[in-house]
N, C-alpha and C positions, 0 to 999 in steps of 0.2 A: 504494500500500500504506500502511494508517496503522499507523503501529507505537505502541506499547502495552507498558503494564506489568501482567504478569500477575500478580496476589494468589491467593494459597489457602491459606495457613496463618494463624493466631491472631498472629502477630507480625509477618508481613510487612501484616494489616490494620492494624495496630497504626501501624504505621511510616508508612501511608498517611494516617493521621487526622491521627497530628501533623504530617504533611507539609501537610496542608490549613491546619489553623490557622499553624504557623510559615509560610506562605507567605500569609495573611494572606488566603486562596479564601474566599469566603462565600459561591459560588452555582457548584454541577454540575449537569451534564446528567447526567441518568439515567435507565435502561432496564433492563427485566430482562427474560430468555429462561426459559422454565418448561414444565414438561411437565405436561399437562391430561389423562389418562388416552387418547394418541392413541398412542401408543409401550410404556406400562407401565401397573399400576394404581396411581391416586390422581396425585394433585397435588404437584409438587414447584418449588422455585425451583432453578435451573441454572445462571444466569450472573447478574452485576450489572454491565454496563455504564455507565461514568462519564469525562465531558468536561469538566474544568474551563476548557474556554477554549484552551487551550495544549496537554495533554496529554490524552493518554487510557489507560484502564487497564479491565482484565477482572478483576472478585472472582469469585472460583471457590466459591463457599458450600460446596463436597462437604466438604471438614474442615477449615472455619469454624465455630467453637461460633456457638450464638445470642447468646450472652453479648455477642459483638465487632461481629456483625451489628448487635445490638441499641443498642450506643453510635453505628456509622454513622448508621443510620436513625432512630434516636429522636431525634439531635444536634438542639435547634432552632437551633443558632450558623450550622447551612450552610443554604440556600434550596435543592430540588431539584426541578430544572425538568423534570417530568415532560409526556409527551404523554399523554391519559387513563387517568393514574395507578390509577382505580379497581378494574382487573384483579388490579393490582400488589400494591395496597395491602390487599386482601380475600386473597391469596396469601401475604404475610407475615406474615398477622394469624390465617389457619388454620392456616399450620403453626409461625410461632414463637410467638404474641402478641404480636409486636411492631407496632405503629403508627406507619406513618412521618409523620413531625411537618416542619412549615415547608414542606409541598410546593406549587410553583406551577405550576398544572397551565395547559398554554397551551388544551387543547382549551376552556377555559372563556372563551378568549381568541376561538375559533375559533367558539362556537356565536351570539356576538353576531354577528358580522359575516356568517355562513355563514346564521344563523336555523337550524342544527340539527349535529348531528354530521357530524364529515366527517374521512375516513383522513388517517396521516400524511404516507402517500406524494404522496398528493393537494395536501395545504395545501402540501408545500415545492417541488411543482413550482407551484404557483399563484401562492404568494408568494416563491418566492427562484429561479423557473427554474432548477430543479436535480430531473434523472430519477436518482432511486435504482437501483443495477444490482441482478438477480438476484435479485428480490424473492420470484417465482413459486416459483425453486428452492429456498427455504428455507422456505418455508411450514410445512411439515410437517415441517422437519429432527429426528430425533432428540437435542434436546441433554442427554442423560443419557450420552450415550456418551462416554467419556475415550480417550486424549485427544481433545478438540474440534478439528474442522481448523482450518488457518488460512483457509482461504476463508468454512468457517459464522463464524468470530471476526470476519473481515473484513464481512461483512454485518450480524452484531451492533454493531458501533459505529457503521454510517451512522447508526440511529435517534438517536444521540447527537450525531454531528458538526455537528449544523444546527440544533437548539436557540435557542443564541444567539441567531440568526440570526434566524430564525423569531418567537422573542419581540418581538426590536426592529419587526422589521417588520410582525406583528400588533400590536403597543403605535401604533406610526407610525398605521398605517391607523385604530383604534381611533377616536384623536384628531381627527384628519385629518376622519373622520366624526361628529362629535360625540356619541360612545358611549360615550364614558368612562364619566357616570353610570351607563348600563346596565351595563355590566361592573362596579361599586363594587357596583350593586346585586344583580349576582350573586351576586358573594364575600358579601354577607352575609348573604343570604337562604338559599344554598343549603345543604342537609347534609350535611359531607362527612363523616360519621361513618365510620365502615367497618362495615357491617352483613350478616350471613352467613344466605343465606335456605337452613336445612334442607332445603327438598324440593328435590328432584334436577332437572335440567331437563327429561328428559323429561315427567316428573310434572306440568309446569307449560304442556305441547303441550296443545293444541285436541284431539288422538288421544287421551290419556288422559284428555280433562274428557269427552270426549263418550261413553265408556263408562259401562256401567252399574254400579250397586254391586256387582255380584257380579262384572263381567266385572274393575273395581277390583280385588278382592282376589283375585282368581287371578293376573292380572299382578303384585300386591304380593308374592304369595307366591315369583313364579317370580325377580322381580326379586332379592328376599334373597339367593335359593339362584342364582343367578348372582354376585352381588356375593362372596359367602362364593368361591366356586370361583374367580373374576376375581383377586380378593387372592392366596388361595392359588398360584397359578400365575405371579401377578405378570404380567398379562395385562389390557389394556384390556377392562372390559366388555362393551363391544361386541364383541370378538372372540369371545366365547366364546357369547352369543346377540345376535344385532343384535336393535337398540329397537324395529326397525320387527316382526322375527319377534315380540319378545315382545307388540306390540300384537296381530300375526295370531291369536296361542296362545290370548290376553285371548277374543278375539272367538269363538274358537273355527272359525277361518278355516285352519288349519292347526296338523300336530302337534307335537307339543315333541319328538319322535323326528327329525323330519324336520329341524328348524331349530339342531338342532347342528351346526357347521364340523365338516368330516372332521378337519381338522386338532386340533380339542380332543382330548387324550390320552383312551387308551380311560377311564382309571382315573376323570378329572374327569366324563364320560359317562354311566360306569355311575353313580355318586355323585351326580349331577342328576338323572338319571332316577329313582332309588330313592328319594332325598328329597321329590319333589312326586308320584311316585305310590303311597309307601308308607306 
């Protein structure tokens, strides 16, 4: 069991920050858990998991101002050693504008030596023989639900625990191989801006390039008026018409009577049907 110090108010973060400078920390492991529209609608951050080496601790963001967030994650005084932070980082920068600054991301560490991307699970049983437990089980865990068990909190920290670890031993091998240069010449080439591409991903499938202009804007149309009833309900989009029906409806391959869940309430039902056929 690793035990852990839970944050969730504006001053217990508070107490954590100074804690890191009066303790003299200039480099965490961190991880965040977020929910992607798979459990509720829209995008949300859930958890902030953090390893300074020694200890470990859970920021609870639900009533965390951004204000407090914003001095953690902006800090450049700490180094945080994220595993392909880009999820992360495009995640606090749509919902707070925040930009996390001084991140040293290992997967950049991982794509020299690998020659391409490759899971976290994977690199630290490759490089530290060490199997992460219960990975499968959390996959899809709801973390919006309060309180969080201690078993999903117990999974949320492995991604932190091994960090360290991880970095030395990718730095080792790095060297070892003489790829140092290649790795310098990553970090300065590469762009880590954080950039937020508008269109949705379905929008950007091989299924919606290969329809036609008009079969385009009937699924644009029916998309809105799902996204509009998805928000309302506070329901993943998908639930309320799956991506793949709305492609069939585009097509004209099936009807939009048909491709509503029983379970969508009558009232969201009628309100979708009236709006694209009225």
């Amino acid at each position: 069991m690793i035990k852990y110090q839970y944050i969730e108010t504006d001053s217990e973060i508070r107490k954590f920050i100074n804690y890191l400078h009066s303790e003299g920390i200039r480099t965490v492991a961190m991880d965040f858990e977020g929910e992607f529209s798979l459990h509720q609608y829209g995008e949300a951050l859930c958890l902030i998991q953090i390893y300074d080496g020694r200890n470990s601790f859970i920021i609870d963001p639900v009533k965390i101002s951004a204000g407090e967030l914003k001095k953690l994650l902006e800090t450049r005084d700490i180094v945080k050693l994220f595993y392909d932070a880009q999820s992360d980082k495009a995640l606090v920068f749509k919902k707070y504008g925040i930009e996390i600054l001084s991140v040293f991301d290992l997967a950049d560490l991982v794509w020299i030596l690998e020659g391409q991307g490759r899971g976290l699970d994977a690199m630290i049983g490759k490089y530290l023989q060490i199997t992460l437990s219960q990975k499968k089980k959390f996959q899809r865990h709801n973390w919006t639900v309060r309180p969080v068990n201690n078993e999903a909190l117990e999974y949320a920290l492995q991604d932190v625990q091994y960090l360290f670890q991880l970095k030395d031993e990718l730095l080792k091998n790095i060297i070892e191989k003489g790829l140092f240069e290649d790795y310098i010449h990553r970090l300065v080439t590469k762009d880590y801006q954080v950039r937020i591409n508008p269109v949705p991903g379905i929008k950007r499938k091989k299924e919606y390039k290969k329809l036609s202009r008009e079969q385009k804007r009937i699924f644009d149309r029916i998309f809105d008026v799902r996204d509009r009833q998805a928000e309302k309900l506070n329901w993943p989009p998908n639930n309320v018409i799956s991506n793949a029906d709305l492609i069939g409806i585009a097509r004209g391959d099936q009807k939009l009577e048909d491709s509503i869940p029983s379970k969508v309430p009558r009232k969201s039902r009628i309100d979708i049907i009236g709006e694209l056929e009225g």
